[in-house]
DSSP file (Angstrom, degrees, kcal/mol; ACC not computed):
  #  RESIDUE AA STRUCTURE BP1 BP2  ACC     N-H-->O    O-->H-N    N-H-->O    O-->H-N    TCO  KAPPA ALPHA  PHI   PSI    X-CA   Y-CA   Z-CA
    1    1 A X     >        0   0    0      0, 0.0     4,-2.1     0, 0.0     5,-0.1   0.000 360.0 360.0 360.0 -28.1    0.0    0.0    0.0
    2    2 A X  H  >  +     0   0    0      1,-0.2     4,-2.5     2,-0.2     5,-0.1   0.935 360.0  37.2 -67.7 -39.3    3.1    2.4    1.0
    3    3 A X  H  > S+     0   0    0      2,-0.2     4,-2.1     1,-0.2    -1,-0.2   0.748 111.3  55.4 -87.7  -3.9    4.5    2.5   -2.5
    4    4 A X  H  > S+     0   0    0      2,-0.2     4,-3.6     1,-0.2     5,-0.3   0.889 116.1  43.2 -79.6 -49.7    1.3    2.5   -4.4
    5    5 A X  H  X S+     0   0    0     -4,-2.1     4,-2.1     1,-0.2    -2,-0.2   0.928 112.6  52.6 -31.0 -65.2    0.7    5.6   -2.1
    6    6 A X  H  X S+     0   0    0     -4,-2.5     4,-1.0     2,-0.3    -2,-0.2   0.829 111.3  42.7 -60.8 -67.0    4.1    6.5   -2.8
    7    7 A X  H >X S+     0   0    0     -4,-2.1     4,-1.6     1,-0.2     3,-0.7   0.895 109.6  59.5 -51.3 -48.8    3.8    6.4   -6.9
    8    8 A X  H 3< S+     0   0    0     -4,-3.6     4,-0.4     1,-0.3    -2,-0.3   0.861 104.9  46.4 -89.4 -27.1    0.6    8.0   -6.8
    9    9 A X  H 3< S+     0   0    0     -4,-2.1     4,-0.4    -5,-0.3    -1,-0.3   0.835 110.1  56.3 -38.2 -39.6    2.1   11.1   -5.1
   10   10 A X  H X< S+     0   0    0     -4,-1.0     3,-0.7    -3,-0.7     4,-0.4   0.865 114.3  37.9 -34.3 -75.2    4.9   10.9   -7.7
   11   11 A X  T 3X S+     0   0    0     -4,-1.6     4,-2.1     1,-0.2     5,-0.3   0.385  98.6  80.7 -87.6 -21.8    2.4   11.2  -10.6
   12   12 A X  H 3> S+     0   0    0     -4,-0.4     4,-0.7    -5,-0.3    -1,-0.2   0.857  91.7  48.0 -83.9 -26.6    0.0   13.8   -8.8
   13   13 A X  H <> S+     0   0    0     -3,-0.7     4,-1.5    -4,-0.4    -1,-0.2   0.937 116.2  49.6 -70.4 -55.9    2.1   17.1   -9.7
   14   14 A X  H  > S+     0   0    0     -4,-0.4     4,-0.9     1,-0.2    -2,-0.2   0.952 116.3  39.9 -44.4 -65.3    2.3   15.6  -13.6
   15   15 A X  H  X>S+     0   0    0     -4,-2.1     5,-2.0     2,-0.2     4,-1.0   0.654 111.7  51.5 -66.3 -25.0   -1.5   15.0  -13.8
   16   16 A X  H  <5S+     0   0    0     -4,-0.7    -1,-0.2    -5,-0.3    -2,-0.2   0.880 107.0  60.3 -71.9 -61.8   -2.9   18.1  -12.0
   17   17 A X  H  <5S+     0   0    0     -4,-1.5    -2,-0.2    -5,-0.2    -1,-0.2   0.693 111.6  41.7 -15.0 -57.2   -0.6   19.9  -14.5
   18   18 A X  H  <5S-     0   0    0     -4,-0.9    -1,-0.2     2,-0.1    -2,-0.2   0.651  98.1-126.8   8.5 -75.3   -2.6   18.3  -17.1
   19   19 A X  T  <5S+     0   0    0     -4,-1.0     2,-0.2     1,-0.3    -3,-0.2   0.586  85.2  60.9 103.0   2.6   -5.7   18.5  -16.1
   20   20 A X      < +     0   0    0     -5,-2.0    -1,-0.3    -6,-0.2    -2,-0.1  -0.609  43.3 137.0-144.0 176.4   -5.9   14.5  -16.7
   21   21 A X        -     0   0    0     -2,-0.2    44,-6.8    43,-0.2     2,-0.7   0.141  31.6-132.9 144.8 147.4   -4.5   11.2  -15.7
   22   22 A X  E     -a   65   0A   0     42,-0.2     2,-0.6    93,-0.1    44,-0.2  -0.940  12.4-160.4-138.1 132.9   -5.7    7.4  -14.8
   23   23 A X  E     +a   66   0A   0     42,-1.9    44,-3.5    -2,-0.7     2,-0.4  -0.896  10.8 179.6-110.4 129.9   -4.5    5.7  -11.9
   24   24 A X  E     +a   67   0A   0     -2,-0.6    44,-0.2    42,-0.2     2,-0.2  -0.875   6.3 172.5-115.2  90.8   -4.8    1.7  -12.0
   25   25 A X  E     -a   68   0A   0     42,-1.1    44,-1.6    -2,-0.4     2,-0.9  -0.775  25.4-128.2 -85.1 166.3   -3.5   -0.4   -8.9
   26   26 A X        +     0   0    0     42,-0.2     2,-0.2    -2,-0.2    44,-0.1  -0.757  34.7 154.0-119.5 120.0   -3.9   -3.6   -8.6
   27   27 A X        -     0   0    0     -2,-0.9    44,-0.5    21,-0.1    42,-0.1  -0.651  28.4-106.3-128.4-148.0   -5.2   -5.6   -6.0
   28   28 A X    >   -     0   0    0     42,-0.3     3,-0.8    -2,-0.2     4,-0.3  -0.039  43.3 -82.9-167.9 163.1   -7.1   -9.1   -5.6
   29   29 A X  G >> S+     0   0    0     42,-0.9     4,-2.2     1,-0.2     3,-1.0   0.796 119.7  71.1 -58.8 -15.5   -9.8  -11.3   -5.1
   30   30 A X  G 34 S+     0   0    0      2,-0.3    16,-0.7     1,-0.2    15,-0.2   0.408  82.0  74.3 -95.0  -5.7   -8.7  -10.4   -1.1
   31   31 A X  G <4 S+     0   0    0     -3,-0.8    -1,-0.2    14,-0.2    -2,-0.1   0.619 111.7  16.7 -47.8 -25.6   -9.9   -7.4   -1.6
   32   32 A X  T <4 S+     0   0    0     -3,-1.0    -2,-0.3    -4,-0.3     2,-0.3   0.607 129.7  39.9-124.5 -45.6  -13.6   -8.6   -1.4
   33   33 A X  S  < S-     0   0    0     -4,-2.2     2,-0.6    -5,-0.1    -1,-0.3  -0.764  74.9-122.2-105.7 150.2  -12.9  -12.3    0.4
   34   34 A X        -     0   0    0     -2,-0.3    -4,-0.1    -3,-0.1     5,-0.1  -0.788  20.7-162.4-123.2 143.0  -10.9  -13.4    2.8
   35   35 A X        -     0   0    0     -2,-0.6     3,-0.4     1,-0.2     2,-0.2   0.145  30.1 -99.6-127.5 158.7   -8.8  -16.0    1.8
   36   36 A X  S    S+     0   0    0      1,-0.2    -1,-0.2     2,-0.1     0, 0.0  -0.506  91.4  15.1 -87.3 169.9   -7.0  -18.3    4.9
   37   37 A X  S    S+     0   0    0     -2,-0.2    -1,-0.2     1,-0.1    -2,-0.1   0.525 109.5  78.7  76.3  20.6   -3.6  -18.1    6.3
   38   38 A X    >>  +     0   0    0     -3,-0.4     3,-1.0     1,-0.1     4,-0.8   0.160  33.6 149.2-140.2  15.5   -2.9  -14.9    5.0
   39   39 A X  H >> S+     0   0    0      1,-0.2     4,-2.2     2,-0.2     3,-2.0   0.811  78.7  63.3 -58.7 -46.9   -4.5  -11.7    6.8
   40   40 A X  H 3> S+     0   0    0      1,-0.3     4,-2.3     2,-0.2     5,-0.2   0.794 110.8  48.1 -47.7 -54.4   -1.2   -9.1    5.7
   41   41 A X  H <4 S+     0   0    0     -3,-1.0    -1,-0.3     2,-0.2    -2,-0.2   0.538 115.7  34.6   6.4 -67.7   -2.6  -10.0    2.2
   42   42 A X  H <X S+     0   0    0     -3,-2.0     4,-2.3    -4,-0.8    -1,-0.2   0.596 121.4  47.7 -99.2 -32.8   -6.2   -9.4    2.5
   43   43 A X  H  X S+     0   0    0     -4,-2.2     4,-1.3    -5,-0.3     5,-0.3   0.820 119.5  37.3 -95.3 -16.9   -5.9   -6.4    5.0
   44   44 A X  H  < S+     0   0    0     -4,-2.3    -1,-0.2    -5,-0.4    -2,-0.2   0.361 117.9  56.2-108.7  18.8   -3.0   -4.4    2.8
   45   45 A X  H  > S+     0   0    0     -5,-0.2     4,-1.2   -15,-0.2     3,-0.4   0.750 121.4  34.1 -85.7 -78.5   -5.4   -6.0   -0.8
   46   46 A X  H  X S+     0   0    0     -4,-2.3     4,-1.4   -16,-0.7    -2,-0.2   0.601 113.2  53.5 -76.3  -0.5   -8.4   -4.1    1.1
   47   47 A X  H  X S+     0   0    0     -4,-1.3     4,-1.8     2,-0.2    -1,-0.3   0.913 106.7  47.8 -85.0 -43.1   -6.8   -1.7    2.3
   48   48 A X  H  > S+     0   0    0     -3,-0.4     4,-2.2    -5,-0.3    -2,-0.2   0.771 109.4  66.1 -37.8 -41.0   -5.1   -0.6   -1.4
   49   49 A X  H  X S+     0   0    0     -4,-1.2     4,-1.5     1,-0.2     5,-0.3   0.983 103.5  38.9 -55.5 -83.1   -8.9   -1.0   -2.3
   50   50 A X  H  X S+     0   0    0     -4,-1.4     4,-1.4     2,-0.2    -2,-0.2   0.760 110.1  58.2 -19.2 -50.8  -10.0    2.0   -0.1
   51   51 A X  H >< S+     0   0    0     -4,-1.8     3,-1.5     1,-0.2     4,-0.4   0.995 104.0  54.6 -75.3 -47.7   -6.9    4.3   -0.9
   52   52 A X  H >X S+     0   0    0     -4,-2.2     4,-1.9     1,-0.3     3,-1.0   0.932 115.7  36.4 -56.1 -49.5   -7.9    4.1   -4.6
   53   53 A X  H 3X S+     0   0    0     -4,-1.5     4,-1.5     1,-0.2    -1,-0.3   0.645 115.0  53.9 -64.8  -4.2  -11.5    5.3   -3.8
   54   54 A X  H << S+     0   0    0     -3,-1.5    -1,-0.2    -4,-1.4    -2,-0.2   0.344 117.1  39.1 -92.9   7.7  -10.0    7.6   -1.2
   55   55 A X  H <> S+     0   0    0     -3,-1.0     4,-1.6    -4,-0.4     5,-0.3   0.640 116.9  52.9-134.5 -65.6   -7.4    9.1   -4.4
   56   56 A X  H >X S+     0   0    0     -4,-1.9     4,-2.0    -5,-0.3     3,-1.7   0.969 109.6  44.0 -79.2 -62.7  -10.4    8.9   -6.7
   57   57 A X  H >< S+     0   0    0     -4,-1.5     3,-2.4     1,-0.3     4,-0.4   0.881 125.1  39.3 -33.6 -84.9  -12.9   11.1   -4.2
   58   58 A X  H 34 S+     0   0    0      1,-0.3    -1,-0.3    -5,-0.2    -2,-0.2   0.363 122.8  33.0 -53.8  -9.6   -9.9   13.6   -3.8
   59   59 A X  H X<>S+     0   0    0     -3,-1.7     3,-1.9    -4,-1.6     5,-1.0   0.361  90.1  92.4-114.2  -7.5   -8.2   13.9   -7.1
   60   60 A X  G X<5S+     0   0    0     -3,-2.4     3,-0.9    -4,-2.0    -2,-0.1   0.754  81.6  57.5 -82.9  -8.3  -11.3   13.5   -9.1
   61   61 A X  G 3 5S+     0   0    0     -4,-0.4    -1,-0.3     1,-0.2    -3,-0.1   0.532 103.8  55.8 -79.6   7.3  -11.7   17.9   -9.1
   62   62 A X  G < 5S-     0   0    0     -3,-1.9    -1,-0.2     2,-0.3   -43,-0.2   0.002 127.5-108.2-125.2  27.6   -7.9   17.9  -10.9
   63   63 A X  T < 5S+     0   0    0     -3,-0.9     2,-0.4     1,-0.2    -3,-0.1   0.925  79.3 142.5  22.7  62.4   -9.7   15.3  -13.9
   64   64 A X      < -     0   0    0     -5,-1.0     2,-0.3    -8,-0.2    -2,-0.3  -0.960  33.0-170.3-123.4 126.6   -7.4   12.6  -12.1
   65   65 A X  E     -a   22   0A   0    -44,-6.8   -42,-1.9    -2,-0.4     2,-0.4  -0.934   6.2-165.1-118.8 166.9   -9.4    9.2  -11.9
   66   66 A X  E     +a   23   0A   0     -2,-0.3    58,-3.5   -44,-0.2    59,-0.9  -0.998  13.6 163.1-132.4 131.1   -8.4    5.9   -9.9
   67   67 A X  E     -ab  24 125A   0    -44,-3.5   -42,-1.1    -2,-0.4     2,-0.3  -0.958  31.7-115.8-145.1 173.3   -9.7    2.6  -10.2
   68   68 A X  E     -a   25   0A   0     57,-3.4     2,-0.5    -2,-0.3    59,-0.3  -0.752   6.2-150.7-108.5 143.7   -8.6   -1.0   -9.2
   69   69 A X        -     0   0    0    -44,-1.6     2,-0.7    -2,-0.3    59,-0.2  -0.988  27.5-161.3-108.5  99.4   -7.7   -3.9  -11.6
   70   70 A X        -     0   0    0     57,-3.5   -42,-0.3    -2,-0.5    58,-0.1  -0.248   5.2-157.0 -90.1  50.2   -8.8   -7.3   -9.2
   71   71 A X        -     0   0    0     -2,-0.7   -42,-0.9   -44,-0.5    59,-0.2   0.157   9.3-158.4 -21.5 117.5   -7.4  -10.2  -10.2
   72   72 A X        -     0   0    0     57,-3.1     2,-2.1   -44,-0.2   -43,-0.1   0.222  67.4 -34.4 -72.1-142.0   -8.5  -13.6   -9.6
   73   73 A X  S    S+     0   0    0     19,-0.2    29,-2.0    57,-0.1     2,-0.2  -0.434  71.9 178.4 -65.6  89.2   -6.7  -16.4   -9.7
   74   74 A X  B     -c  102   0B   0     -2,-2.1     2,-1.1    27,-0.2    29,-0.2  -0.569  38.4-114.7 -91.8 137.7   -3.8  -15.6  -12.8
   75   75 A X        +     0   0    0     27,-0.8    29,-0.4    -2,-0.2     2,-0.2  -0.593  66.6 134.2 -90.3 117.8   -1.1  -18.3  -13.6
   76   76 A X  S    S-     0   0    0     -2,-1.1    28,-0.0    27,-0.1    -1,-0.0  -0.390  74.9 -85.4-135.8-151.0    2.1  -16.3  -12.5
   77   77 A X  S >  S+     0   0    0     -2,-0.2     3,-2.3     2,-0.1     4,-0.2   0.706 124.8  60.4 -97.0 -40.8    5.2  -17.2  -10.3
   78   78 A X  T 3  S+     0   0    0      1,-0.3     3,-0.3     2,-0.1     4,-0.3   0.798 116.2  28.7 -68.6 -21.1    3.2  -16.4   -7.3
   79   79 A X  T 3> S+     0   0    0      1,-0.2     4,-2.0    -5,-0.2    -1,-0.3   0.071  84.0 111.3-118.2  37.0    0.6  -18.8   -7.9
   80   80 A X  T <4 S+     0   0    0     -3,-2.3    -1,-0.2     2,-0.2    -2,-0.1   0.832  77.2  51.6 -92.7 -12.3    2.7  -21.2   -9.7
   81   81 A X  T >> S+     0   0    0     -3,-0.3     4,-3.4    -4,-0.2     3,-1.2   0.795 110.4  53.7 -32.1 -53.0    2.4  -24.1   -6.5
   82   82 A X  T 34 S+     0   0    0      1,-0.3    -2,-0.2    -4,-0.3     6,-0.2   0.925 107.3  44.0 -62.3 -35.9   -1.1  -23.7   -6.6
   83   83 A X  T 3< S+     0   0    0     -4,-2.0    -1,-0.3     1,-0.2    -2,-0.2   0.143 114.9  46.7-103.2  32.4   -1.4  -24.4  -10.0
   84   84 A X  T <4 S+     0   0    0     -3,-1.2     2,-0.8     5,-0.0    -2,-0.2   0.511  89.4  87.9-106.7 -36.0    1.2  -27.7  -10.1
   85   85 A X  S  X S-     0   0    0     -4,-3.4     4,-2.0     1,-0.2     5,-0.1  -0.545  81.8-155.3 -74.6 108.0   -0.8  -29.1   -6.6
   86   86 A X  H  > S+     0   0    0     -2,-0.8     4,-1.7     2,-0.2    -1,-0.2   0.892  89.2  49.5 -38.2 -62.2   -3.4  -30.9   -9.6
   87   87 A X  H  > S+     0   0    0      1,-0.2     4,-1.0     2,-0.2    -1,-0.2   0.717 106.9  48.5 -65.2 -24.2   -6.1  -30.8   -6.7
   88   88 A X  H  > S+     0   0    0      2,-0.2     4,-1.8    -7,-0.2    -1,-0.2   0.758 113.7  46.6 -83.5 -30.3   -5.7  -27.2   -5.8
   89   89 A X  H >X S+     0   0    0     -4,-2.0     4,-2.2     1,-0.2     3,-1.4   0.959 112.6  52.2 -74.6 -56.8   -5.8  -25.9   -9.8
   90   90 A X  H 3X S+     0   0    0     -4,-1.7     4,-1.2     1,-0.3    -1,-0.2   0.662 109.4  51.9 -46.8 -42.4   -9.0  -28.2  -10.3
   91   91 A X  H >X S+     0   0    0     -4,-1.0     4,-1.5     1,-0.2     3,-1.1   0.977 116.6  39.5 -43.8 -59.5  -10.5  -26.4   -7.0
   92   92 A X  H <X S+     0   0    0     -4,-1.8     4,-0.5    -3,-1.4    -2,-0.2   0.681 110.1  52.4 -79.8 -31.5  -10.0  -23.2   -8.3
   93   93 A X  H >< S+     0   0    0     -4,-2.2     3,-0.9     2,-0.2     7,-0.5   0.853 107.7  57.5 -66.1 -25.5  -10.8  -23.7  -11.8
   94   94 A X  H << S+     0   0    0     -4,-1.2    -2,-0.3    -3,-1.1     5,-0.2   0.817 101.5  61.6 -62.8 -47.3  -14.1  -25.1  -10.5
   95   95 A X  H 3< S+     0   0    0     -4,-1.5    -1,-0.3     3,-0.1     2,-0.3   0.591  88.6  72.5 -32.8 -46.8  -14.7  -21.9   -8.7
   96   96 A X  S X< S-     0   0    0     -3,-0.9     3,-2.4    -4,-0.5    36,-0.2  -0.649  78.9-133.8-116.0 144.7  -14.8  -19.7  -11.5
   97   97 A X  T 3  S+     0   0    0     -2,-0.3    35,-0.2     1,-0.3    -1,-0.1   0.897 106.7  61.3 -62.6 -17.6  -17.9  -19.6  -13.8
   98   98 A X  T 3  S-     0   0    0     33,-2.0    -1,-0.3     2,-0.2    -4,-0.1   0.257 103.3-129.9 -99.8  29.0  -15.3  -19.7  -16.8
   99   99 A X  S <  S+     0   0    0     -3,-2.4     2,-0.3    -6,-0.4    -6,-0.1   0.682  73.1  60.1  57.7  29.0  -13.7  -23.2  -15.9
  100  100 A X  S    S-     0   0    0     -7,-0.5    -2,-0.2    31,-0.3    -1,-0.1  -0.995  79.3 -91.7-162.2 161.6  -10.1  -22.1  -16.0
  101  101 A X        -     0   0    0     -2,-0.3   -27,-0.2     1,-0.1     2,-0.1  -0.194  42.3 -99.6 -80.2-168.6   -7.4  -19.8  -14.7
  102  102 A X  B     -c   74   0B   0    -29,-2.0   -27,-0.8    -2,-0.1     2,-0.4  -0.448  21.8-147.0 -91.3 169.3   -6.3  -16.6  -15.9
  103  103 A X    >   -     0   0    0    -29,-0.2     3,-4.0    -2,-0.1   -27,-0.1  -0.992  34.2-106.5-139.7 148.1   -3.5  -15.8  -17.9
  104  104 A X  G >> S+     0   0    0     -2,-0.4     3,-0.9   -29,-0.4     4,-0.6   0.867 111.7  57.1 -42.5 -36.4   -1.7  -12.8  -17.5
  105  105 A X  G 34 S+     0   0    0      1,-0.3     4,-0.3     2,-0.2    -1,-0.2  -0.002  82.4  77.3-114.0  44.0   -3.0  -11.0  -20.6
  106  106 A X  G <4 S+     0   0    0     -3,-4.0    -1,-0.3     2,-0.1    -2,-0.1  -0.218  93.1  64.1-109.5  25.0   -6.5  -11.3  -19.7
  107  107 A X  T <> S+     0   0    0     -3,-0.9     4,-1.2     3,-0.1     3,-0.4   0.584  90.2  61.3-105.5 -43.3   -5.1   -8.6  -17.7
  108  108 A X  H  X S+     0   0    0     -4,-0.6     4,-0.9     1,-0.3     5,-0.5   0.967  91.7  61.5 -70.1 -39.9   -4.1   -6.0  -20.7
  109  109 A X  H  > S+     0   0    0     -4,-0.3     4,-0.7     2,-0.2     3,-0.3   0.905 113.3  38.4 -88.0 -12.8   -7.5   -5.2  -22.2
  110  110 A X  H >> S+     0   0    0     -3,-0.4     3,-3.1     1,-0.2     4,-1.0   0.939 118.0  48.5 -42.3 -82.2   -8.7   -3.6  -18.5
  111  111 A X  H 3X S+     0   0    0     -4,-1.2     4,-1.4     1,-0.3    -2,-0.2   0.460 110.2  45.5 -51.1  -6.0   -5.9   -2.3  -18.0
  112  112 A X  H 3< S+     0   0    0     -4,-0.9    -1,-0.3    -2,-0.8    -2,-0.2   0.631 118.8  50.7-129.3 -51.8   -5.5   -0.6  -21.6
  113  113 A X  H X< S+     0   0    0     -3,-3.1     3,-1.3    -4,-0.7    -2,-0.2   0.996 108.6  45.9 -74.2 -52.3   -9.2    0.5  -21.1
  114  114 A X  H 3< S+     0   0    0     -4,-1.0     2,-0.3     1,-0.2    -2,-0.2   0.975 112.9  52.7 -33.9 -76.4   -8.8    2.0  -17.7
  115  115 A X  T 3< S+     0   0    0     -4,-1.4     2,-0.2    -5,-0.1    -1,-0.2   0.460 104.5  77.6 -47.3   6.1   -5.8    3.8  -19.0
  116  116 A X  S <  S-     0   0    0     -3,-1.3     3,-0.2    -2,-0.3    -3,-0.0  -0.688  88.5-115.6-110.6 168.0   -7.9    5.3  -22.1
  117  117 A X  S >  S+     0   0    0     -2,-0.2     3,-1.3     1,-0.2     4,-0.1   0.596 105.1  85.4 -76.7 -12.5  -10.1    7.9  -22.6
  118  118 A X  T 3  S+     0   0    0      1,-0.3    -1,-0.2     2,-0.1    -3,-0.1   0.118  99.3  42.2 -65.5  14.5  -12.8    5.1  -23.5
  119  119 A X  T >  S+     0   0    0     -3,-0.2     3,-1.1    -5,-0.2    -1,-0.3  -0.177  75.5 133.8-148.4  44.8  -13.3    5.1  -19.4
  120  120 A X  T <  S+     0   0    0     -3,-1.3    -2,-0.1     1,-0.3    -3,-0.1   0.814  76.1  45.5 -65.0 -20.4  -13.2    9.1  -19.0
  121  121 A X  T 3  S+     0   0    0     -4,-0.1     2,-0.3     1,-0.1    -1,-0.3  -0.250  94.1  87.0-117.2  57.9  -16.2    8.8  -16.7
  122  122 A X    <   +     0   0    0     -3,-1.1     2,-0.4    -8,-0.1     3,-0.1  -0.844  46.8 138.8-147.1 104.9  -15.3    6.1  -14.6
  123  123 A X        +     0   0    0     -2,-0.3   -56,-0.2     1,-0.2   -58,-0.1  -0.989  54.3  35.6-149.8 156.6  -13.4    6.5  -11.4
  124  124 A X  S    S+     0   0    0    -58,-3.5     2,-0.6    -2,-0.4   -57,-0.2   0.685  92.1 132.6  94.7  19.8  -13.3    5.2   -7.6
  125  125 A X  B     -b   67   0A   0    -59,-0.9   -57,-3.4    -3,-0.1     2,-0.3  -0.667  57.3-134.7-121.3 142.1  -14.4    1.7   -9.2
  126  126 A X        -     0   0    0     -2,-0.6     2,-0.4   -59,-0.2   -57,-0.2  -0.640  12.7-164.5 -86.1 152.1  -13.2   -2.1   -8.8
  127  127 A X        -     0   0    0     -2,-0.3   -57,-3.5   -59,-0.3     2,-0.7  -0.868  14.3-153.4-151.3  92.3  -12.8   -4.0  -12.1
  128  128 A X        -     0   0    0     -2,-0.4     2,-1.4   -59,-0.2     4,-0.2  -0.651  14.0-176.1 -72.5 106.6  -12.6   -8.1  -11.1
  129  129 A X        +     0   0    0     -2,-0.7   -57,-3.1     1,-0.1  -100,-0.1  -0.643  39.8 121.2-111.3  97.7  -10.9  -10.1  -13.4
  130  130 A X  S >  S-     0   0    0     -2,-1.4     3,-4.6   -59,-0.2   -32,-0.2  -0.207  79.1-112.4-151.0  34.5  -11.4  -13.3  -12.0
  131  131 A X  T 3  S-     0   0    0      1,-0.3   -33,-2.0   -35,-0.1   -31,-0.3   0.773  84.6 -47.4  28.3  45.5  -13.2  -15.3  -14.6
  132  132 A X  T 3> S+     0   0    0     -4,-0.2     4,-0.9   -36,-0.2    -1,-0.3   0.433  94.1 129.1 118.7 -22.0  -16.3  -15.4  -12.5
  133  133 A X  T <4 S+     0   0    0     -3,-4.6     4,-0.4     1,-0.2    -2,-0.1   0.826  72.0  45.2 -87.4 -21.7  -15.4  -16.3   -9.2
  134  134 A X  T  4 S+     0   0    0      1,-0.2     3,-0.3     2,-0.1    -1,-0.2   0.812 119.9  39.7 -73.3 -22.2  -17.2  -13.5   -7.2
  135  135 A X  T  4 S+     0   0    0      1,-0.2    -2,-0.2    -3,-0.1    -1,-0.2   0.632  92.8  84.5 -89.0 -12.1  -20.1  -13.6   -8.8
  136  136 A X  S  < S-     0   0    0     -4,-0.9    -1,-0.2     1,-0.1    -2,-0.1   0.785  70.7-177.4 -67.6 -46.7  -20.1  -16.9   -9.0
  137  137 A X              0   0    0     -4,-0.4    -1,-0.1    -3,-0.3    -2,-0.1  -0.273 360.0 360.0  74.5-132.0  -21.8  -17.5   -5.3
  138  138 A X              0   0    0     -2,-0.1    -1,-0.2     0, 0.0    -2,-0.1   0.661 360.0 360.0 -90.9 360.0  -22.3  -21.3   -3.8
């Protein structure tokens, strides 16, 4: 949370300047659940949640917007255990209405949109990409 903080000061003198600017962090399905063993995770995920709408409220008079990118489960290095344990991918895929994991560049066309003027009126908002799995319910 310190360095997303940290960036978005960086960036805030440029973009006021401007008149303009879209800020994207990303944080998680642990933004909305929480997940076990893991509270630093889940509290600095929701807490990252919050700052962007806390960003979005306060920058939004300098035509500075912020939104959140939420991943679900995405086949990366951090989740690369989960998705070798055979039983653990099968859970997870099960989970999500679209039967599979993510791949990292079911990440770029959010992010690409956030970052465009084709979301000029959209800010303070979460954007799940999680092939399902919150919406998904029991």
């Amino acid at each position: 949370m310190t360095g997303s903080f940290n960036c978005s000061q960086v960036v805030l003198g440029y973009m006021k300047k401007n008149k303009s600017g879209s800020i994207i962090n990303i944080t998680s399905l642990n933004a909305e659940l929480a997940f076990p063993n893991n509270p630093a995770y889940v509290a600095s995920k929701g807490g990252l949640k919050m700052l962007s709408k806390a960003l979005a409220r306060d920058w939004g008079i300098y035509g500075i917007r912020v939104n959140n990118l939420g991943p679900g489960y995405i086949k990366t290095d951090m989740t690369e255990a989960s998705f070798n344990n055979k039983t653990t991918r099968k859970e997870r895929e099960e989970r999500t209405m679209l039967g599979r994991w993510g791949e990292v560049d079911d990440l770029i066309g959010p992010c690409v949109f956030l970052a465009s003027d084709a979301s000029e009126y959209i800010t303070g908002q979460d954007i799940y990409i999680d092939g399902g799995w919150l919406g998904k319910g029991l």
